[in-house]
C-alpha positions as CSV (number, residue, x, y, z in Angstrom):
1,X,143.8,101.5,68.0
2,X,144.3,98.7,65.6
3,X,142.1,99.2,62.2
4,X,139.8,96.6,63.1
5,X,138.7,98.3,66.0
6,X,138.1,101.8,64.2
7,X,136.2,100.0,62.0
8,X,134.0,98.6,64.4
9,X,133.7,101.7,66.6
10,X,132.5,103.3,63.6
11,X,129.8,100.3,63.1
12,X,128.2,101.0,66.0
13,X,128.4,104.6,66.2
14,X,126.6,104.4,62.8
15,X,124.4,101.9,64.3
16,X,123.3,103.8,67.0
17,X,123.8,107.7,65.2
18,X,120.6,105.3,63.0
19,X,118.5,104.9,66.7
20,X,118.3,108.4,67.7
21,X,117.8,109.8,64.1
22,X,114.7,107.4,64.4
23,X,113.6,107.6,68.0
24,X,114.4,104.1,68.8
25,X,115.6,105.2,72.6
26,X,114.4,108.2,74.7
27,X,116.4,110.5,76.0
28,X,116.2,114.1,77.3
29,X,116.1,117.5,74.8
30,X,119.5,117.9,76.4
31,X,121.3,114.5,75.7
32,X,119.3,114.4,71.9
33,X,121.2,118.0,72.0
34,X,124.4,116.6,72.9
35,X,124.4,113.5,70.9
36,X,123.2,115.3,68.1
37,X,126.0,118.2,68.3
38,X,128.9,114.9,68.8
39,X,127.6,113.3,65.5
40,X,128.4,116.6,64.1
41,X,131.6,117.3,65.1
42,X,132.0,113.7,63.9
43,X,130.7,114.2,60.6
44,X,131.9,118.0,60.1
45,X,135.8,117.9,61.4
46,X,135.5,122.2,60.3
47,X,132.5,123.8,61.7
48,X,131.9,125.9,58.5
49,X,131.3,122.9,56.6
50,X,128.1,122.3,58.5
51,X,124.9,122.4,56.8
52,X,121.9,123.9,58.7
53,X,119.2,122.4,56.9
54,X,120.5,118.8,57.5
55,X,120.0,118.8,61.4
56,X,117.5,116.5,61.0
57,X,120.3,113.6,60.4
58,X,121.4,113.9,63.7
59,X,119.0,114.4,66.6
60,X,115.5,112.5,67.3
61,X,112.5,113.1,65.4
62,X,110.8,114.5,68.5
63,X,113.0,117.1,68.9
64,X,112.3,118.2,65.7
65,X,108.4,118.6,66.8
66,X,109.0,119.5,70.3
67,X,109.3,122.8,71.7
68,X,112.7,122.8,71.4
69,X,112.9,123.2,68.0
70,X,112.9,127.1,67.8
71,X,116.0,126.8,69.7
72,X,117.4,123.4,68.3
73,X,119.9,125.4,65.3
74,X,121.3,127.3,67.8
75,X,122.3,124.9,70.8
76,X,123.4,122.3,68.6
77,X,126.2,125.3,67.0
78,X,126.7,126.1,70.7
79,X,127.4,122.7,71.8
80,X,129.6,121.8,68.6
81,X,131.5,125.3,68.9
82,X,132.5,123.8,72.4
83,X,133.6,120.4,71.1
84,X,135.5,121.6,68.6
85,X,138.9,120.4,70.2
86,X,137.9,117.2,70.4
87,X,139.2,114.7,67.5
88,X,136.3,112.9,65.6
89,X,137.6,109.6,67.0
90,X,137.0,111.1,70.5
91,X,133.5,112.2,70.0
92,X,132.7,109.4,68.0
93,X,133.5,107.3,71.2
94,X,131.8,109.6,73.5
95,X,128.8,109.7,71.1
96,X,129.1,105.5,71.6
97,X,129.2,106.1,75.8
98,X,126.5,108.4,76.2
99,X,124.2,106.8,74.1
């Protein structure tokens, strides 16, 4: 992939990591989940970089208020920990086709 196109693959997942992290599209617990845990593994290439405390970056405010939220820390390391083969360029795309 040509620089250009990175570049504007990483626009738009930016873009759109912006629209979930302020509930501009609905989606279920389980995509905000799996969104969320792909803009991770996009942001933290080594898990044990991750910071608990700034989950809030990357899933929709409702799921911060919601029920789920007693359980949100724990599926979001699930759902990284199963990502983690994928490159960052990979999940950024995915992130970009599920959204």
């Amino acid at each position: 992939m040509c620089g250009r196109h990175k570049v504007t693959i990483h626009q738009l997942y930016l873009q759109l990591r912006s629209d979930l992290s302020n509930d501009r599209f609905s989606c279920t617990n389980e995509q905000a989940i799996h969104l969320g845990a792909l803009a991770l593994r996009v942001e933290y290439p080594d898990i044990s970089q991750f910071v608990v405390d700034s989950v809030e970056h990357y899933v929709a405010p409702s799921l911060l208020h919601g029920p789920a939220r007693t359980d949100l820390h724990s599926s979001l390391i699930h759902k990284l920990e199963s990502l983690a083969e994928l490159s960052r360029d990979d999940a950024r795309l995915q992130f970009i086709q599920v959204h």
